[in-house]
C-alpha positions in Angstrom: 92.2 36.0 95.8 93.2 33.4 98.5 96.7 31.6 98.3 96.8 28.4 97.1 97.8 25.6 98.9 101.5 23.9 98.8 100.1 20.5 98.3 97.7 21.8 95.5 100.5 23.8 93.6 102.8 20.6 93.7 100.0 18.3 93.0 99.6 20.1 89.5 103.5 20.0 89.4 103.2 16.5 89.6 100.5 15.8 87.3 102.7 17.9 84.5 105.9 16.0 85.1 108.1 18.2 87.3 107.5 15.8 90.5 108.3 12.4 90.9 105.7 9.7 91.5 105.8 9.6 94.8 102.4 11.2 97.4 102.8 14.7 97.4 102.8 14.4 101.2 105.9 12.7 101.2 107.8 15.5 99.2 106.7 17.9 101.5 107.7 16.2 104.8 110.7 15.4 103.6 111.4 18.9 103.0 109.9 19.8 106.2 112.3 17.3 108.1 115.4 19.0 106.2 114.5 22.6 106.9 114.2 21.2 110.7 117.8 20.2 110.7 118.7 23.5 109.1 118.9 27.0 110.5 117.0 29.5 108.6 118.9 31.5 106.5 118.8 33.6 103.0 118.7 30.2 100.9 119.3 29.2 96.8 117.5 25.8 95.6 119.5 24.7 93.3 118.1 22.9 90.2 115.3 23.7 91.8 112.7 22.3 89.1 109.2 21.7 90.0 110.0 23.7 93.7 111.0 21.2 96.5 112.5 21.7 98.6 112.5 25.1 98.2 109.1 26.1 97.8 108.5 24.2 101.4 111.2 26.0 102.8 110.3 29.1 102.3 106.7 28.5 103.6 108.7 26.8 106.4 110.8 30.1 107.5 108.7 32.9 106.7 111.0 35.4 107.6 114.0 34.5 105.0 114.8 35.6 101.4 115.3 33.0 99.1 116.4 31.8 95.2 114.5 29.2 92.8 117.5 28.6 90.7 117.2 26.3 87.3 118.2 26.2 83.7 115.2 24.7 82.0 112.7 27.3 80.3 109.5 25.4 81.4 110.8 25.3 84.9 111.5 28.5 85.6 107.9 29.5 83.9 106.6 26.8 86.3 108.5 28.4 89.4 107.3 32.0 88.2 103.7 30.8 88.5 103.9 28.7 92.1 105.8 31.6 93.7 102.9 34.2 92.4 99.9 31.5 93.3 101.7 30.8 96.8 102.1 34.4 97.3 105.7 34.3 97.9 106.4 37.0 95.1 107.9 39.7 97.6 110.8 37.7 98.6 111.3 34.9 96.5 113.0 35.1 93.4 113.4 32.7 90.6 116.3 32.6 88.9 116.7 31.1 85.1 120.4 30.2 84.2 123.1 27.4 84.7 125.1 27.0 87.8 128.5 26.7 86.0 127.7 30.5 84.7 125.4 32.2 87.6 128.1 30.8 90.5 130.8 33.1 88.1 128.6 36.6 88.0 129.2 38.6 90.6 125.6 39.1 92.0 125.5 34.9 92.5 129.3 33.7 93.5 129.9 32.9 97.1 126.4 35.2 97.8 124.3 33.0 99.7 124.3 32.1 103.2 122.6 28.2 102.5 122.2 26.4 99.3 120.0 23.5 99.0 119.9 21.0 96.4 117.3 17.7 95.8 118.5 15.6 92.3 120.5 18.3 91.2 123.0 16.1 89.6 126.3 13.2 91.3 127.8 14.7 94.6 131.0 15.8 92.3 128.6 18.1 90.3 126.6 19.4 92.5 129.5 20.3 95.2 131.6 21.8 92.4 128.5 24.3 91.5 126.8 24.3 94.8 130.3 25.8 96.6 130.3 28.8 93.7 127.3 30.1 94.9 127.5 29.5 98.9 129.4 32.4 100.7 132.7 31.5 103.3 131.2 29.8 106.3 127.9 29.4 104.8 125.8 25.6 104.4 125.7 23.4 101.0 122.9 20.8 102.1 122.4 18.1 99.5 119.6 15.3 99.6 120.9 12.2 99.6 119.3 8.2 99.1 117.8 6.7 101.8 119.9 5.5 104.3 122.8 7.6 103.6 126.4 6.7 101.8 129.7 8.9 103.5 131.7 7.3 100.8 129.7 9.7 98.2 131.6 12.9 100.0 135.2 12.2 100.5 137.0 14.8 102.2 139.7 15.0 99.8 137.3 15.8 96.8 135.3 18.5 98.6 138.7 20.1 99.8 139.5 20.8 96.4 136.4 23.3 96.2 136.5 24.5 99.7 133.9 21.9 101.3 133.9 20.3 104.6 131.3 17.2 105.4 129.9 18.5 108.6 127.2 16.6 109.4 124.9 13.7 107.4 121.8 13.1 108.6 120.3 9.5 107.9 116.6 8.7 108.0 114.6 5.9 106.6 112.7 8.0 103.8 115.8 10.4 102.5 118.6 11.5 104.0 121.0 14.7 103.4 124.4 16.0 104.6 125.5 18.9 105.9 128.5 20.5 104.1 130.2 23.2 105.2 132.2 26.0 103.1 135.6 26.7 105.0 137.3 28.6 101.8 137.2 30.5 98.9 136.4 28.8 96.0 139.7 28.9 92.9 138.5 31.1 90.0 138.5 28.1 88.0 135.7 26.6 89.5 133.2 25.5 88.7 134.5 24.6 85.1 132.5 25.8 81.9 129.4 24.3 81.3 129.3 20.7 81.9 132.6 19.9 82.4 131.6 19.1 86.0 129.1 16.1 85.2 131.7 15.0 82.4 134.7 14.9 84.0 133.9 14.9 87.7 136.2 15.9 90.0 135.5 12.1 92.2 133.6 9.4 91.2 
């Protein structure tokens, strides 16, 4: 049986509800642009839903291990089934659980080289869960709106879990930053499930 195609495996994402309206062909260079700002590394997609950007990235760096992560049944049956039509079975995994739990097992906290995250949840949330799974001198990379916003990171928020903004890349479709872990994360974070959308740690 021949692989499937990335555009034809999101194209039925879409056409269930897992991808936004927009072309298909815009997901997937956006993705595309990201991983070309990125070095290729063993990567987690965080809230990964219907696959994007992780799906592309893995296509994109075909050498590199990486993690569909998302709490939502239907997703993770979703992700089971584009991984195995893509043929990406041998070394992608998907992974069904919340962040605020996965980032405190041992086999997930501070484990991964580069975590990526696309509509994961506010820059507070997805920093605070995002730094429990990347490892010490390792990458968070978050989409962010077109255009790009600095105000949405301040440096004093991500200190308190051990992020630095390192770079934030701005470009007319999408934008994303760049952030960087510099320290361990406290065992108290991230907080119990979520305590980090409802009482964010900056607004």
């Amino acid at each position: 049986m021949t692989a499937a195609s990335l555009e034809e495996v999101l194209g039925d994402a879409q056409r269930i509800g897992l991808l936004g309206p927009e072309p298909v062909e815009r997901h997937v260079a956006h993705a595309r642009l990201w991983a070309s700002s990125l070095d290729a590394a063993p990567f987690l997609d965080l809230g990964s839903g219907a696959g994007v950007p992780g799906l592309v990235m893995a296509l994109e760096w075909p050498d590199v291990r990486a993690a569909l992560l998302d709490g939502q049944v239907r997703r993770t049956a979703w992700l089971r089934a584009a991984v195995s039509r893509l043929e990406l079975g041998r070394r992608v995994d998907v992974v069904e659980g919340r962040a605020e739990d996965l980032s405190h097992d041992p086999a997930h906290r501070e484990m991964y080289p580069l975590v990526v995250a696309r509509g994961f949840g506010p820059p507070s949330a997805t920093a605070e869960c995002g730094s429990g799974l990347v490892e010490v001198g390792g990458v968070l990379s978050v989409s962010d709106p077109p255009g790009g916003d600095p105000t949405r990171w301040p440096e004093d928020g991500l200190c308190q879990v051990g992020l630095d903004l390192s770079t934030q890349v701005v470009q007319p479709t999408g934008s994303f930053v760049i952030l960087r872990k510099h320290a361990a994360l406290e065992a108290k974070f991230p907080r119990r499930r979520n305590l980090p959308l409802k009482s964010p740690l900056w607004s």
